[in-house]
VMD Tcl script that draws the C-alpha trace (Angstrom):
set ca {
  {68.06 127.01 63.76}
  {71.45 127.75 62.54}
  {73.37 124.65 61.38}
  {76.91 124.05 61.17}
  {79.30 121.62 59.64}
  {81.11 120.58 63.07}
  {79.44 117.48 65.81}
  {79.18 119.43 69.47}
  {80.57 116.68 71.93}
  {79.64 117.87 75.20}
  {79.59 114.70 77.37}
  {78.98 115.62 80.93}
  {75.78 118.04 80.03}
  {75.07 116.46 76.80}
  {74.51 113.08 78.61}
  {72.63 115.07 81.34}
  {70.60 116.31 78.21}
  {69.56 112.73 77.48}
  {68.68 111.70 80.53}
  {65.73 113.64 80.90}
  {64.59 110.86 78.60}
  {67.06 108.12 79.39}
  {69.54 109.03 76.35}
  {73.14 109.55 76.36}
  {74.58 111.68 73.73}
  {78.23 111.41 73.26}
  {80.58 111.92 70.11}
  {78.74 110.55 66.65}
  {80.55 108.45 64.96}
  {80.67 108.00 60.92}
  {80.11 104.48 61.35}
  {77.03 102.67 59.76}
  {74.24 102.30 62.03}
  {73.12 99.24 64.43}
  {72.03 95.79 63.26}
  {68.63 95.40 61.31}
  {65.71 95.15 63.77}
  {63.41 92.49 64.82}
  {64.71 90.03 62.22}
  {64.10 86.84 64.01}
  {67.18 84.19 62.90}
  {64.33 81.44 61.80}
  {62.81 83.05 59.23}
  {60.59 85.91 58.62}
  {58.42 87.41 61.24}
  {54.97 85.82 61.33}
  {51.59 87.72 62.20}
  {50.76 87.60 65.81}
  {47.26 86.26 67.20}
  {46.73 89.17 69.29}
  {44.69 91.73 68.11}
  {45.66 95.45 67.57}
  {42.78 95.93 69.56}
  {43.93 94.23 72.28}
  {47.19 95.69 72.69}
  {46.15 99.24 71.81}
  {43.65 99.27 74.07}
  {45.85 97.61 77.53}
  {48.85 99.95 76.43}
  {46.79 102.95 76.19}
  {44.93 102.36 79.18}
  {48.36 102.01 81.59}
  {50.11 105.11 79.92}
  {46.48 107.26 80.31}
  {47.34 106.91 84.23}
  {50.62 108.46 83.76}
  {50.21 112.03 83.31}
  {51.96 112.83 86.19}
  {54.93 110.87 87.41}
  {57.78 111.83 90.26}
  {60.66 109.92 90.73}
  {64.00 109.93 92.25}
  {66.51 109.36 89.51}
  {69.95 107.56 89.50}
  {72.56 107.64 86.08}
  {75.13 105.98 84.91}
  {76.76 106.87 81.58}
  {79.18 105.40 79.61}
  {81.04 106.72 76.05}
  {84.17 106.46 73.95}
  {86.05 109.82 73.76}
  {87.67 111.88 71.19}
  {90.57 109.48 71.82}
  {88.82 106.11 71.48}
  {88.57 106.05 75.44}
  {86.23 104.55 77.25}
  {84.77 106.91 79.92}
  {82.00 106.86 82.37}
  {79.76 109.03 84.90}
  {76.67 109.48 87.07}
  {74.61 111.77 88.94}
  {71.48 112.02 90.95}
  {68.71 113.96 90.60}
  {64.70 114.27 90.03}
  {62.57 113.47 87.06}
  {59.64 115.47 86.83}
  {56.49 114.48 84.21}
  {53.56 116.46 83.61}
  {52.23 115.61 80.19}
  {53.57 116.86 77.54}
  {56.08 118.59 79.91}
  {59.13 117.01 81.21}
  {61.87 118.43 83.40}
  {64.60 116.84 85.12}
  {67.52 118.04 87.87}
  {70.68 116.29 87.93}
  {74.12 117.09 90.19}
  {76.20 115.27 92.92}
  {75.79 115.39 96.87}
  {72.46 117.03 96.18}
  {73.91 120.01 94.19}
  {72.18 120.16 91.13}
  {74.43 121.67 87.70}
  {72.03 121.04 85.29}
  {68.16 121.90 84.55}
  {66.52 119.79 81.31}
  {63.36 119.92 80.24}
  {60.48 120.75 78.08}
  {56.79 121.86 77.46}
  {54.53 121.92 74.62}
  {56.09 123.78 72.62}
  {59.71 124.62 73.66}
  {62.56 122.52 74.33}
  {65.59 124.07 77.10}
  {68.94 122.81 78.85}
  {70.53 125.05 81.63}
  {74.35 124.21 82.78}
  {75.88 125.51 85.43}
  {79.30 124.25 84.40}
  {79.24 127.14 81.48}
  {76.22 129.93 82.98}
  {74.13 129.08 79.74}
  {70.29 128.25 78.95}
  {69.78 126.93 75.46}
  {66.27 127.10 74.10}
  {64.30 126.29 70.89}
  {61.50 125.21 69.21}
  {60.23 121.93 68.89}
  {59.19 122.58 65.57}
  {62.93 124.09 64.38}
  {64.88 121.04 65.45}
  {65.82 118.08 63.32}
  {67.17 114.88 64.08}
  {70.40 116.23 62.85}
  {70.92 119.57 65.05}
  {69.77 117.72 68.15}
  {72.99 115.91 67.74}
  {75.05 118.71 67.31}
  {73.78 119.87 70.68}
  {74.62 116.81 72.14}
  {71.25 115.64 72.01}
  {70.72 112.07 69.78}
  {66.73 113.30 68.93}
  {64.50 115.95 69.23}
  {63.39 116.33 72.56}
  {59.26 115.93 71.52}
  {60.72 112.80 70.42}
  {61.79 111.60 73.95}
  {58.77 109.87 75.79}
  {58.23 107.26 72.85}
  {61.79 105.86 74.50}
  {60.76 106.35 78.15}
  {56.93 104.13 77.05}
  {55.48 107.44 77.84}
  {53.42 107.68 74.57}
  {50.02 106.27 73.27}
  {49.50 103.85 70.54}
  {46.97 104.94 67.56}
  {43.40 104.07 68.29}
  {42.39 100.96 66.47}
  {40.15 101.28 64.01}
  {41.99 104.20 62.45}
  {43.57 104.06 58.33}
  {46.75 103.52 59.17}
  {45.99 101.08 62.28}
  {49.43 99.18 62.65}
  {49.90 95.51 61.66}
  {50.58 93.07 64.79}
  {53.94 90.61 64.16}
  {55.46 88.30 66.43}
  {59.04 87.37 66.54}
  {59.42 83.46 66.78}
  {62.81 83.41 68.38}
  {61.43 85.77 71.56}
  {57.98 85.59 71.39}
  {57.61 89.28 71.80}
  {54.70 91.26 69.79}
  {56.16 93.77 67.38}
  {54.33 96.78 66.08}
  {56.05 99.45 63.79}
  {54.94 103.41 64.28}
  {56.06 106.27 61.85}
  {58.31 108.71 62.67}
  {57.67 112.33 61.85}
  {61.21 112.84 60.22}
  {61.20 109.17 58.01}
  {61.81 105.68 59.01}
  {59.93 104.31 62.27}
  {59.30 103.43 65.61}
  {60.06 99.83 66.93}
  {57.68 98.94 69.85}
  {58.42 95.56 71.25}
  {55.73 94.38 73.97}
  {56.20 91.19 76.64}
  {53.25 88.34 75.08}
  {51.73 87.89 78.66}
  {51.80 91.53 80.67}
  {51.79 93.08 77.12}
  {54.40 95.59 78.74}
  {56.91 97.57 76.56}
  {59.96 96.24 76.62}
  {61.64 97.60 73.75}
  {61.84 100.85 71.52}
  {64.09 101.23 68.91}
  {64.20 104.66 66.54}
  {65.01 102.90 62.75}
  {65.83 104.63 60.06}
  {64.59 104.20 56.72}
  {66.84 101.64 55.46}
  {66.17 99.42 58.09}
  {68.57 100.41 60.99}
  {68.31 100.86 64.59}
  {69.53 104.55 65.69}
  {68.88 104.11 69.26}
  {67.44 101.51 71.39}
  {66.11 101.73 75.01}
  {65.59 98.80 77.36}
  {62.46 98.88 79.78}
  {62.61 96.96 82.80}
  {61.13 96.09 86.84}
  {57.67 97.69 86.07}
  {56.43 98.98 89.56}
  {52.55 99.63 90.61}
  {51.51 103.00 91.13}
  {48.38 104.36 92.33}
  {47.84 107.82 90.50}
  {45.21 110.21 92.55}
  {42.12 109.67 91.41}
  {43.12 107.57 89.47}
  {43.44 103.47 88.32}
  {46.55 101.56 89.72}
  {48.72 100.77 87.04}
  {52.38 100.17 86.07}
  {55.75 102.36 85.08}
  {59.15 100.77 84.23}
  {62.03 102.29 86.42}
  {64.97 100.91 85.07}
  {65.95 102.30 81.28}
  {68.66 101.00 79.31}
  {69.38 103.12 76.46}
  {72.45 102.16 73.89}
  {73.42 104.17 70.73}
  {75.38 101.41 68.39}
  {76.61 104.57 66.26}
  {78.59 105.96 68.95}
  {78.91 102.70 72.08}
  {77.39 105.05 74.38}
  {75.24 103.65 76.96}
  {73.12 105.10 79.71}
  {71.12 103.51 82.69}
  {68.62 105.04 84.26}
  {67.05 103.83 87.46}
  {64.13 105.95 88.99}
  {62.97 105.58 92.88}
  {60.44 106.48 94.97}
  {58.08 107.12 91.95}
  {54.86 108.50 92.47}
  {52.46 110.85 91.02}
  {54.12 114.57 92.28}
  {51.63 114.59 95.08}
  {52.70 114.43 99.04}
  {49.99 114.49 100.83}
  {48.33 118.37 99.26}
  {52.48 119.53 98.50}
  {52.29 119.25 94.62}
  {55.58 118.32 93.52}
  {55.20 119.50 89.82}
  {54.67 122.81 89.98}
  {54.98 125.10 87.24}
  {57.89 126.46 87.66}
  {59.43 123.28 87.35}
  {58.68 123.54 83.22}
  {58.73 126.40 82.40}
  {61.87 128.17 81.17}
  {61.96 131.72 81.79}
  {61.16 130.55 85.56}
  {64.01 128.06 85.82}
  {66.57 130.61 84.50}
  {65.29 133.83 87.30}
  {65.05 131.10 89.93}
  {68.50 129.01 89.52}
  {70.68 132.14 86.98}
  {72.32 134.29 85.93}
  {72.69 132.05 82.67}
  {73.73 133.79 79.28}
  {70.08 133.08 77.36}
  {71.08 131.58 73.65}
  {68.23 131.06 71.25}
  {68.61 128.72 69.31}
  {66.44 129.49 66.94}
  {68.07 132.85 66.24}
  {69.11 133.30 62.57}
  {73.07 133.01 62.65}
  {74.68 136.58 62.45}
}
mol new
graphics top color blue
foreach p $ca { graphics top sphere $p radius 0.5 }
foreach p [lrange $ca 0 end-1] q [lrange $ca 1 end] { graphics top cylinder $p $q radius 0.2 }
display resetview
């Protein structure tokens, strides 16, 4: 992917970008990054008396039942402009969730302008505001070129924020270490991330629902932080009843951009035998002959 010196700031599809994972993108800032995480005022953080075990195994179970997920979806977005302005947005549309493949709709009185999503492999964002589909590799794109496309992290990044993502079996070499903050009383764990520093998974003591992820870099400092909130039952077919957050509250402290997500009507894409994640819905060439003409840029073209 082709990298060049100068931030993107595309707020109205950039943000639309992000919330495909409840993200909003905005103008970077050269500012340091957020506060220092789960650093407790009262001292140092303590080891918890839950088990690794434990947790793994409740967290893991819930998220195993949601490998399909349909929901209604409802954004607002706030961001400072170029200017130091404070702006905001929204839009409705549908999040779609077939694991590992994600796709989301968003527009206004039910006219979609913009088509996010991703599969295994392959990451895409269609506007209708410009007639272009962007598309690349998961494996091209770093931290830094996902912001110059507006995005704050590689989209294969994205369902660690939404709780989307499994915990590492225990029993494993690198099995996580359990802490407890004494000022919340929430159970900490820290997870690796693929391009350095780490994942901050914060988990309610009693439900042992995720409440909190934060991306930190390596020097200690959140990047972005996203809020989960009013966990609702579903009943997945053939599957277990078990619980999804609908409300996401992501924040970037670099840039003051904010995003709230709120999803409705969830389910599991079936209604009845209508299966409401086909596969169309993620897959890219589809999208563009279905909703185009777009201009097609690869972004993993070599720049010429």
């Amino acid at each position: 992917m082709s990298k060049g010196s100068k931030t993107v700031c595309r707020h109205a599809v950039a943000a639309a970008a992000i919330i495909a994972a409840a993200f909003l993108g905005g103008c970077r800032s050269n500012q340091p990054s957020g506060p220092m995480v789960f650093a407790p005022t009262d001292g140092e953080l303590r080891p918890a008396s839950l088990e690794y075990a434990t947790l793994a195994r409740t967290h893991n179970a819930r998220v195993a039942q949601l490998d399909r997920l349909w929901g209604r979806a409802h954004v607002r977005m706030a961001w400072i402009d170029e200017e130091g302005d404070r702006q905001e947005d929204g839009g409705e549309g549908h999040l779609q969730w077939r694991r590992p493949a994600m796709a989301l709709s968003l527009g206004k009185l039910g006219e979609p302008f913009v088509w996010i999503g991703m599969d295994a492999s392959r990451f895409w964002l269609l506007s209708r505001r410009d007639d272009v589909a962007q598309v690349g590799t998961h494996a091209s794109i770093t931290l830094d070129e996902a912001s110059r496309l507006g995005l704050p992290v590689p989209p294969a990044e994205l369902p660690p924020m939404m709780g989307l993502a499994a915990l590492p079996e225990p029993g494993t070499r690198n099995e996580p270490t359990v802490h407890e903050d004494p000022a919340s009383g929430r159970i900490g764990v820290q997870l690796p991330r693929r391009e350095g520093g780490y994942w901050q998974l914060e988990f309610d003591p009693e439900r042992l629902h995720l409440v909190r992820v934060a991306m930190v870099s390596e020097d200690g400092f959140e990047l972005l932080t996203s809020d989960l909130t009013d966990y609702e039952r579903i009943r997945p077919r053939g599957g277990e009843e078990t619980e999804v957050p609908t409300r996401v509250l992501v924040l970037d402290p670099r840039s003051g951009a904010e995003l709230s997500l709120s999803l409705g009507s969830v389910d599991d894409g079936w209604a009845g035998r209508r299966n409401k994640l086909p596969d169309a819905a993620f897959d890219f060439e589809s999208l563009v002959e279905l909703q185009g003409p777009f201009e097609v840029v690869d972004l993993d073209a070599p720049a010429g």
